[in-house]
C-alpha positions, 0 to 999 in steps of 0.5 A, spaced: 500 500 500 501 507 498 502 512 503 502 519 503 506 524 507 500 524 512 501 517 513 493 516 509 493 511 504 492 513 497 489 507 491 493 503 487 489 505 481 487 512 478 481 514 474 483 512 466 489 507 468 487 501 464 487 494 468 486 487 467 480 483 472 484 478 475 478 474 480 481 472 487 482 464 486 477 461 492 474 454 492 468 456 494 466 462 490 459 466 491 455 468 486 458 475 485 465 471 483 462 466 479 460 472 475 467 475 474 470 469 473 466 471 465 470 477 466 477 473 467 483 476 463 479 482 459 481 489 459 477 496 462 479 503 465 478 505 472 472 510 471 472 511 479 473 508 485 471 510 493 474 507 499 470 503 504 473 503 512 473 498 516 471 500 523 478 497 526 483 502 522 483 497 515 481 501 509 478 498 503 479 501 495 473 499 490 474 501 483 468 502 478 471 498 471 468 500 464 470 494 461 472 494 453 470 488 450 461 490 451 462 498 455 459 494 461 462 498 468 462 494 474 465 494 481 471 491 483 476 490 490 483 491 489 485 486 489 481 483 482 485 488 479 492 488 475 495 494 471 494 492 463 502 491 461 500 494 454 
């Protein structure tokens, strides 16, 4: 994770970057990854993203995604995402 001077956490993704879904490898997935698991692999743009705290000091990114294959956004934990190489 990122820090700024003052110690706050900043995203690891930044509205326009372009990212690939990399869904979190689980042995029992919820109906919510089963969805994703479409999207494995494919490309998008970070069109936003919000942070969410936990209550016990822990923040969490989630990071709209317009997808480039069908212009379709969904919604993405942080670590669903890779920086696109290209």
């Amino acid at each position: 994770m990122k820090y700024l001077q003052d110690n706050t956490m900043v995203s690891k993704y930044e509205k326009g970057q372009k990212v690939i879904i990399t869904p979190v490898e689980s042995q029992h997935l919820s109906p919510r990854e089963t969805d994703l698991e479409s999207y494995a692999g494919k490309s998008g743009k970070v069109t936003d993203y919000y942070w969410i705290s936990s209550g016990r000091g822990e923040v969490f990114y989630i990071y709209n995604v317009r997808m480039d294959a069908d212009n379709k956004d969904i919604v993405l934990h942080e670590d669903e995402l890779q920086v696109h190489a290209g």
